[in-house]
C-alpha positions as CSV (number, residue, x, y, z in Angstrom):
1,X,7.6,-36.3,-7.2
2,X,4.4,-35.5,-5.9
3,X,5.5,-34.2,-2.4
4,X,8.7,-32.9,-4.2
5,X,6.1,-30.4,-5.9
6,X,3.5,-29.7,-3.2
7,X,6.1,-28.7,-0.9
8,X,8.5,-26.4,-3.1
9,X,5.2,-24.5,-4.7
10,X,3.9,-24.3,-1.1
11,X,7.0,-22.6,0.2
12,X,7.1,-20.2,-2.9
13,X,3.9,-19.5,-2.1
14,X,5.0,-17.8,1.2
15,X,8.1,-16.7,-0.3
16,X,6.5,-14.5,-3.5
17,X,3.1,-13.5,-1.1
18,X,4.7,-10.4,0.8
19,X,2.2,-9.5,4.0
20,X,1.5,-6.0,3.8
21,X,0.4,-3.4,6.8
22,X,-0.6,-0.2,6.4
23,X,2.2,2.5,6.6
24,X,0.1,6.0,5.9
25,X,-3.6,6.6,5.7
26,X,-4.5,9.3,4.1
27,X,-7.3,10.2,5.4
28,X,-9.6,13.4,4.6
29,X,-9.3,14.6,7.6
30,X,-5.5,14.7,7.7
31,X,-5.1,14.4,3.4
32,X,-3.8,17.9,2.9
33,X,-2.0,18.2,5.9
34,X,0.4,15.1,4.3
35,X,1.1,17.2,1.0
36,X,3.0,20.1,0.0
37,X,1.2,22.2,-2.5
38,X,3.7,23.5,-5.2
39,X,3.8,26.3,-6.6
40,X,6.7,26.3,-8.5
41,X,6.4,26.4,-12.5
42,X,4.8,23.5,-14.2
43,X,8.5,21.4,-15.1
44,X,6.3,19.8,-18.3
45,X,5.8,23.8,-19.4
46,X,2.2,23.5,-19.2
47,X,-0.2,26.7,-19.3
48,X,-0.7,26.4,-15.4
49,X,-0.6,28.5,-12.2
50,X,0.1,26.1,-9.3
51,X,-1.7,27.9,-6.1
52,X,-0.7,27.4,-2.1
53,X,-3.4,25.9,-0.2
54,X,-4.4,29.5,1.2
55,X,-5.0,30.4,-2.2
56,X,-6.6,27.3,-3.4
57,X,-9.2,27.4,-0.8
58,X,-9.8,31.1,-0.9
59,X,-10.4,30.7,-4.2
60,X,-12.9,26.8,-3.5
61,X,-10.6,24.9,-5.1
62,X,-10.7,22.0,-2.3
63,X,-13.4,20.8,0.3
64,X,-13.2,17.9,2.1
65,X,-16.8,16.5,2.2
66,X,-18.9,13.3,3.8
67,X,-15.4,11.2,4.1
68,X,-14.4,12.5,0.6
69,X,-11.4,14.8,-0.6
70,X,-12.3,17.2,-4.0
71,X,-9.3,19.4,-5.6
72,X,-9.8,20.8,-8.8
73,X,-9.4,24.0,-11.0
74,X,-10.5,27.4,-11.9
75,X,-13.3,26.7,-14.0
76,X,-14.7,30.4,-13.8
77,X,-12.2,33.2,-15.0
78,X,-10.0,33.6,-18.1
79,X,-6.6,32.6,-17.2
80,X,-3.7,35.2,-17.7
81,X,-0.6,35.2,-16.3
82,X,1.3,31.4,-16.0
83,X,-2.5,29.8,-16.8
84,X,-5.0,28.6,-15.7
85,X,-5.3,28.2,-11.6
86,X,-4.5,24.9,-10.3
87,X,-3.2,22.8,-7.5
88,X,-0.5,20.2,-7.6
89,X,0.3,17.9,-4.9
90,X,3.2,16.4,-3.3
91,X,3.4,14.2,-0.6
92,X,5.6,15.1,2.6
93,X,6.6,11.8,2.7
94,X,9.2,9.6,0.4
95,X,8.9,5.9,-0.5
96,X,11.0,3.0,-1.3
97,X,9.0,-0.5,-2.4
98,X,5.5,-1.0,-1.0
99,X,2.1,-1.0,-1.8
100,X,-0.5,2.0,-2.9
101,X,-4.0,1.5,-3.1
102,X,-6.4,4.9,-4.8
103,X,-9.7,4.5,-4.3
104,X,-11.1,7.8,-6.6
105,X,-14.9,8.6,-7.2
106,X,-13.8,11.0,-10.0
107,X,-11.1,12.1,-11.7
108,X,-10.8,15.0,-14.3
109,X,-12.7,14.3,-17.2
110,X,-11.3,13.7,-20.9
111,X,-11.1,17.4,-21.7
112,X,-9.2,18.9,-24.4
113,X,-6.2,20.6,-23.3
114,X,-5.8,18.7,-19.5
115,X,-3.3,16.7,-18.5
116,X,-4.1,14.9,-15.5
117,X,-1.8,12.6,-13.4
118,X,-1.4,10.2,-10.0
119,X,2.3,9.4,-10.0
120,X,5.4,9.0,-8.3
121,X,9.0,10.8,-8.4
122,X,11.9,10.6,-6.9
123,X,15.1,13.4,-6.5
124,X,17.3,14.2,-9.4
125,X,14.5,13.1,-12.0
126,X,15.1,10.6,-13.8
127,X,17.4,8.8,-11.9
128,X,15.3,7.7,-8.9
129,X,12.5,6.6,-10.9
130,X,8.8,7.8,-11.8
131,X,6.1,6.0,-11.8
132,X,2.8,7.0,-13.5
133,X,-0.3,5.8,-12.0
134,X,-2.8,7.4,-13.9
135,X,-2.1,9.4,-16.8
136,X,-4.0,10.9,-20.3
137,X,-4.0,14.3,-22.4
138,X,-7.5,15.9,-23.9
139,X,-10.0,13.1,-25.1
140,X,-8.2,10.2,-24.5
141,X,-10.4,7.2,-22.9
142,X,-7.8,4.7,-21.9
143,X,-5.2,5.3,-19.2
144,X,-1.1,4.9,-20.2
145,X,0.7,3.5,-16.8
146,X,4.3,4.7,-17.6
147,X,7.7,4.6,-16.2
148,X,10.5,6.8,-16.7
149,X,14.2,6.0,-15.2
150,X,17.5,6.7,-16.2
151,X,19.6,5.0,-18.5
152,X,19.9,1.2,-18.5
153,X,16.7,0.1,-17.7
154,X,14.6,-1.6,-20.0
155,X,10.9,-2.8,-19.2
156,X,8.0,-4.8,-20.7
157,X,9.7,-4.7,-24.0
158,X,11.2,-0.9,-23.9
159,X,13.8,1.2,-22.7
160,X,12.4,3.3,-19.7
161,X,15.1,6.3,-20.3
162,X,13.9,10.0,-20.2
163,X,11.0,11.6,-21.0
164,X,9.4,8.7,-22.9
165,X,9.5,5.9,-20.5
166,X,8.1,2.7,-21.2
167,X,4.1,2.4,-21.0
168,X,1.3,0.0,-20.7
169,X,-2.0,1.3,-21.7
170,X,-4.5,-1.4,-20.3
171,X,-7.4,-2.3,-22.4
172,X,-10.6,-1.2,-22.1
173,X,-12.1,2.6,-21.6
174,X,-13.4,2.7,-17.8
175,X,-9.8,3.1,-16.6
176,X,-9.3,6.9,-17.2
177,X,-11.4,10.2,-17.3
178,X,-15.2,10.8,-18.4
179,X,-16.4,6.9,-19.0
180,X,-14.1,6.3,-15.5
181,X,-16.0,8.7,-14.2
182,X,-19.5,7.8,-15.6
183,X,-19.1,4.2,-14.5
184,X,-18.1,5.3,-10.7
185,X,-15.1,5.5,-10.8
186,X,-12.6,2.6,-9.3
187,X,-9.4,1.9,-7.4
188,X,-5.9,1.2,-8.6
189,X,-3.2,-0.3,-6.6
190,X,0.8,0.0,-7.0
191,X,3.0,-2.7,-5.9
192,X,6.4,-1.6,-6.0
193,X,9.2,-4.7,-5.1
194,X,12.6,-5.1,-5.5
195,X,11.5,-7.2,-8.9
196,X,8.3,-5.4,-10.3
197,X,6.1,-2.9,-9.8
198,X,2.7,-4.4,-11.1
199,X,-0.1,-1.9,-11.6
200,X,-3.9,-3.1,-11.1
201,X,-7.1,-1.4,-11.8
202,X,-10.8,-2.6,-10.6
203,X,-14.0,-0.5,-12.0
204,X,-16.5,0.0,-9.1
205,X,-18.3,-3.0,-8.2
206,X,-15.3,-5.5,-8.9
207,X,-12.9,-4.1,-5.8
208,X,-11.1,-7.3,-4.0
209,X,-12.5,-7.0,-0.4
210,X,-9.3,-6.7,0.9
211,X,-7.4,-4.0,-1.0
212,X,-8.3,-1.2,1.3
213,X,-8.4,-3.2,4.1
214,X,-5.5,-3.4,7.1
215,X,-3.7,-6.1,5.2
216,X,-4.0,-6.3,1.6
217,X,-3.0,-9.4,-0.1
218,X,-2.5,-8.7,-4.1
219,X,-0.8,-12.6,-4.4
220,X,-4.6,-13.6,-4.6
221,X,-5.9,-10.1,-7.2
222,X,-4.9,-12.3,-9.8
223,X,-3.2,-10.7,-13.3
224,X,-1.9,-7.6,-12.9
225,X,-3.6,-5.1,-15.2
226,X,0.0,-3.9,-15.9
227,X,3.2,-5.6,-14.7
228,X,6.7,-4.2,-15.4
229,X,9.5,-7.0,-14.0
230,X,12.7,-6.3,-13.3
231,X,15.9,-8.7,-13.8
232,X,19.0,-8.2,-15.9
233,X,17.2,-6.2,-17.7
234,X,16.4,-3.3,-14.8
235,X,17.6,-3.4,-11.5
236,X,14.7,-2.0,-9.6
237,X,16.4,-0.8,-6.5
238,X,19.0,1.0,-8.6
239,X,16.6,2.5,-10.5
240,X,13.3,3.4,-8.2
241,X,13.9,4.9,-4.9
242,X,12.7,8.0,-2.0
243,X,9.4,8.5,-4.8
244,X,6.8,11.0,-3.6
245,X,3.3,10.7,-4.3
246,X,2.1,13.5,-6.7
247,X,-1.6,14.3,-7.9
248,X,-1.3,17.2,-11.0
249,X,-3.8,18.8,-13.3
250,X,-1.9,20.5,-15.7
251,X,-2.9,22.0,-19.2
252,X,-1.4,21.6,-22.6
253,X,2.8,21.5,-22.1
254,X,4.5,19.5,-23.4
255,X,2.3,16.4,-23.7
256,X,-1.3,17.5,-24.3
257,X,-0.2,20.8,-26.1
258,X,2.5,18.7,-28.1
259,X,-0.6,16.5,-29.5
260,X,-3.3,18.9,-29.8
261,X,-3.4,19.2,-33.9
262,X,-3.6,15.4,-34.1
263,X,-7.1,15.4,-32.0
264,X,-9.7,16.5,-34.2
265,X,-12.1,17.4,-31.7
266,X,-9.8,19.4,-29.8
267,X,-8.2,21.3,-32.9
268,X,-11.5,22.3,-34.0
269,X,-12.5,24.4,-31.3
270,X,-9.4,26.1,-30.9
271,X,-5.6,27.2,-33.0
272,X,-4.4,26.0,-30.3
273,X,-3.8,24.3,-26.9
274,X,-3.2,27.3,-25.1
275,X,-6.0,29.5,-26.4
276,X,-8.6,27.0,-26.1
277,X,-7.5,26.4,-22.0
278,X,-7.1,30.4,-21.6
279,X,-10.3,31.5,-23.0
280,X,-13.2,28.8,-21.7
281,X,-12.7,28.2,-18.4
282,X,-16.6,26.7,-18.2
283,X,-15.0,23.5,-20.2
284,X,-12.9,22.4,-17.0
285,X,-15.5,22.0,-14.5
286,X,-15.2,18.6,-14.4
287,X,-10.9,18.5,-14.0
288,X,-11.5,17.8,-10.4
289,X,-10.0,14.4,-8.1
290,X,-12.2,13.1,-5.4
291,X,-10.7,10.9,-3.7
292,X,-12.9,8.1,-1.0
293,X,-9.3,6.7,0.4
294,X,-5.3,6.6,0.0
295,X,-3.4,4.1,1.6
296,X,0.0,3.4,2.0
297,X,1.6,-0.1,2.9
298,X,4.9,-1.2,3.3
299,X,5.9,-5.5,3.2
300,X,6.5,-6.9,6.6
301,X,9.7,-8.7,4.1
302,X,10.8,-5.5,2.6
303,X,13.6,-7.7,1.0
304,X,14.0,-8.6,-2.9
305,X,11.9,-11.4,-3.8
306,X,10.4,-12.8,-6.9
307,X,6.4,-13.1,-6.6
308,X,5.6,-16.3,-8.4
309,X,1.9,-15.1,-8.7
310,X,3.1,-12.3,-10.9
311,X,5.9,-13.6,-13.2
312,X,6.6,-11.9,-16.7
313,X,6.6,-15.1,-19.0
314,X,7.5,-13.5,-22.1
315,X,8.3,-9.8,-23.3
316,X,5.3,-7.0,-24.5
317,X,7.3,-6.5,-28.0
318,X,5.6,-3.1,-28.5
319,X,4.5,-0.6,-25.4
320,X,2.5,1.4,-27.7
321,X,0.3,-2.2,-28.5
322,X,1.0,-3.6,-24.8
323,X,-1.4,-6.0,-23.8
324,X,-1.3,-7.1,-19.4
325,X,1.7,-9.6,-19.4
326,X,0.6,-13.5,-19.2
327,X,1.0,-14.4,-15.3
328,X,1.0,-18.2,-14.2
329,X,0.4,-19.0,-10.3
330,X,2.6,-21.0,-8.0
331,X,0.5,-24.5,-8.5
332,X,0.9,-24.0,-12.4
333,X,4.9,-23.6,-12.3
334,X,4.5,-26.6,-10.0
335,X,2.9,-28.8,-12.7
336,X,4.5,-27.2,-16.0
337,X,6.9,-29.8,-17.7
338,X,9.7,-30.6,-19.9
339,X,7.4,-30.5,-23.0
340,X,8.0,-26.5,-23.8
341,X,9.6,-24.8,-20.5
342,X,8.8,-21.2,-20.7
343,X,11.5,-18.3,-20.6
344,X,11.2,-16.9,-17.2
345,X,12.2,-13.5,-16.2
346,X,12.1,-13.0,-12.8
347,X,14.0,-10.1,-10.3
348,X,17.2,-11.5,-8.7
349,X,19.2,-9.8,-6.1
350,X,22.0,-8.6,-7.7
351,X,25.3,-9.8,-6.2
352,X,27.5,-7.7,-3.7
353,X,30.8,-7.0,-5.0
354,X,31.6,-9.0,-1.2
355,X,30.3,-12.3,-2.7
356,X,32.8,-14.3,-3.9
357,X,32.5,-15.6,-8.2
358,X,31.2,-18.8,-7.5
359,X,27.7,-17.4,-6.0
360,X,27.2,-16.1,-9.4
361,X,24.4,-18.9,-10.0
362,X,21.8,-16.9,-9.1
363,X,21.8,-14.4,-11.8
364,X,19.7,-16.2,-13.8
365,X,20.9,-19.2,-15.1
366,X,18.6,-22.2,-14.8
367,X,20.3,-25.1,-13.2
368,X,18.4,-28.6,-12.5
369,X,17.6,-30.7,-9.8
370,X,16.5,-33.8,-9.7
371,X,15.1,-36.6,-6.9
372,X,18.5,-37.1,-5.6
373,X,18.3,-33.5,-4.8
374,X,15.2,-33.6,-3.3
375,X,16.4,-33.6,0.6
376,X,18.4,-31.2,0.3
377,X,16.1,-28.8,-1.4
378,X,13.8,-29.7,1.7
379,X,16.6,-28.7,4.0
380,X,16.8,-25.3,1.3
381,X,13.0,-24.7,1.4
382,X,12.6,-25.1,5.5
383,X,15.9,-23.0,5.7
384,X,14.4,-19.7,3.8
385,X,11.1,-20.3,5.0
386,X,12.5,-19.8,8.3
387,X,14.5,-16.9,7.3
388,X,17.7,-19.2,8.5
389,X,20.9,-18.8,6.8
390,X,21.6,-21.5,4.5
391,X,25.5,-23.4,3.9
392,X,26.5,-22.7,0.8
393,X,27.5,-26.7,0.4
394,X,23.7,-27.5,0.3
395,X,22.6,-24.6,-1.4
396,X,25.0,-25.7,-4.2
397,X,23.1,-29.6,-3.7
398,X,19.9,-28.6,-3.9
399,X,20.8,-26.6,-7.5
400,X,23.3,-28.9,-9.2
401,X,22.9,-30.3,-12.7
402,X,20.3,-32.7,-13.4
403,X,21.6,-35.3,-15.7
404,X,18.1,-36.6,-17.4
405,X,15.0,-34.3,-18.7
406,X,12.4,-35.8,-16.9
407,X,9.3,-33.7,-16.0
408,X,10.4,-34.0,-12.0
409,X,14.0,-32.1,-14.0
410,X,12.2,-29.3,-15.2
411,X,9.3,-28.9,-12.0
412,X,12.1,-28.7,-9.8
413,X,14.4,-27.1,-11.6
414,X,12.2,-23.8,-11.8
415,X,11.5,-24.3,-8.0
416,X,15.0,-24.6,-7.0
417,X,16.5,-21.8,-8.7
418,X,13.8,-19.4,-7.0
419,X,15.2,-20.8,-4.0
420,X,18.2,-20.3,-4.4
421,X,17.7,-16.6,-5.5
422,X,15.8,-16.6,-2.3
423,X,18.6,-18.3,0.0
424,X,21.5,-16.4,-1.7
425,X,20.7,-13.3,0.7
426,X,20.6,-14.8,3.6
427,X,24.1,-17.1,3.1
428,X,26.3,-16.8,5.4
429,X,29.2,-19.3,4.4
């Protein structure tokens, strides 16, 4: 039992800890070469005038300083027109799964009437997913880490659909605009796989060594400060795809003008949203990004893969009250046991319409396998490890029925079925 367990959470180890190598640097001295600036209307109807980069610099709206990238607003005239002057940022470049690490000395501050975010979109919104990074409207302390897809995905408890989404605020109030930006600021990283897209945040100070470094690791950053898993419940690679990366500052709209009466402090300097954002311009001198890095890495096994490390073990029942998901590592599935085995959600790839009914098992159902199943789980483990294709008769061996509910039963089974999620892919019959 004992090697049956050492080796099986050893190989899922290597199977759920993708290697990661940077794929885009964003570096100051190249940062707004890598972005489009829009200038389009604001699509959330905010009170905004989105400015080229001619304009934006004319006007010293941007600088690139010491290492450091700064992009703000117009904090000196009365806005007319479309609003108040601003810049909004789009990256040239589109991405599928990988990892994105901010490093930010500031952000804009909790103002009333601004609506800052660090997100990612696809085409044909909502369909190809958007992730929100970073997010808040007027006072608020606490960041809301939000996705928005199309119908028939539900996550951490709710459905993602529309304008809503599905959110996450993480506790604690050094993750978002003035006390982020009194404390420092911080770094948030993105992993996006084909089974979750896990959000973390680190105040300054408490940065793992290696998340800006050339190979980032997040297997070993511990609890994600938000985690979103995919399954039956969302298929990720349906529903996330081709994202840009976008940095906004936009003013009231449809969020932070939607809520403005229900802040006190902000309804009582102003009727309303608009009036308060057009008429003191010296309240926004602190809506500005700096940014220290930006980093882009992509998995050397871009492939769907469950990460042990991260695994949702039971569902947030209220986004609004959502609290980081529990997490358990690979040597604690190892040594869990029959006494009270945990409902595990964890991504699967879903099944080609090529693979004949009886490869069905791996949609989720949790099949046992005992010691007399033990070599050829070996043979499974060694087999995907490798990256080898796998005969389907002992993949169906290593996964078959146990007949007793010993603890070896339920250690094993847990194991076995992430391998043969794992192995399905690479079958070859």
């Amino acid at each position: 039992m004992h090697f049956t367990a050492v080796l099986l959470a050893g190989v899922l180890a290597k199977l759920g800890h993708a290697a990661y190598h940077l794929q885009d640097d964003y570096s100051a001295a190249n940062f707004f070469n890598m972005f489009n600036f829009d200038t389009f209307d604001d699509p959330t109807h905010g009170y905004v005038n989105y400015v080229d980069q001619a304009t934006a610099n004319s006007q010293g709206l941007l600088r690139t300083t010491n290492g450091q990238v700064t992009f703000g607003v117009d904090h000196t005239n009365i806005a007319s027109g479309r609003g108040r002057t601003s810049i909004r940022l789009t990256s040239k470049a589109q991405y599928t799964r990988g990892l994105v690490v901010v490093d930010l000395a500031h952000m804009p501050g909790s103002i009333c009437g601004a609506w800052p975010a660090f997100w990612m979109t696809g085409p044909n919104w909502p369909n190809s997913g958007e992730i929100d990074i970073i997010e808040g409207v007027n006072t608020g302390s606490q960041n809301q880490i939000t996705m928005h897809t199309g119908p028939g995905c539900t996550l951490a408890g709710s459905s993602c659909q529309g304008a809503l989404g599905c959110h996450i605020k993480p506790p604690g109030s050094n993750n978002y605009g003035t006390n982020f930006n009194n404390a420092g600021g911080g770094v948030y990283a993105m992993e996006w796989t084909s089974g979750y897209i896990n959000v973390w945040f680190w105040p300054r100070g408490s940065v793992p060594s290696d998340a800006l470094g050339a190979n980032p690791s997040p297997s070993t950053w511990g609890a994600a400060t938000a985690s979103f898993v995919g399954g039956d419940n969302c298929n990720i690679d349906q529903h996330f795809q081709n994202n840009h990366i976008v940095f906004t500052t936009t003013f009231c709209g449809d969020w932070a003008g939607s809520v403005w009466g229900q802040d006190g402090t902000c309804s009582a300097l102003a009727g309303s949203c608009q009036d308060y954002v057009q008429n003191h311009p010296e309240a926004f001198a602190e809506a500005y990004w700096t940014v220290n890095s930006l980093k882009v890495y992509k998995s050397d096994q871009d492939a769907p893969s469950a990460n042990v490390a991260n695994m949702q073990m039971k569902p947030i029942a209220s986004p609004i009250d959502a609290r980081p998901v529990n997490q358990t590592t690979t040597s604690e599935l190892a040594a869990q046991n029959a006494t009270s085995p945990p409902v595990v959600q964890v991504a699967a790839q879903a099944p080609s319409a090529a693979q004949p009914s009886q490869h069905t098992r791996a949609q989720g159902e949790a099949y046992e396998s005992t010691e007399t199943g033990t070599a050829n789980i070996s043979i499974v483990a060694r087999k995907v490890e490798e990256g080898k294709p796998v005969l389907q008769d002992t993949l169906d061996a290593a996964v078959s029925p146990a007949e007793d509910g010993s603890t070896e039963a339920h250690s094993t089974r847990k194991v076995s079925r992430h391998l043969y999620r794992h192995a399905h892919h690479l079958h070859r019959s």
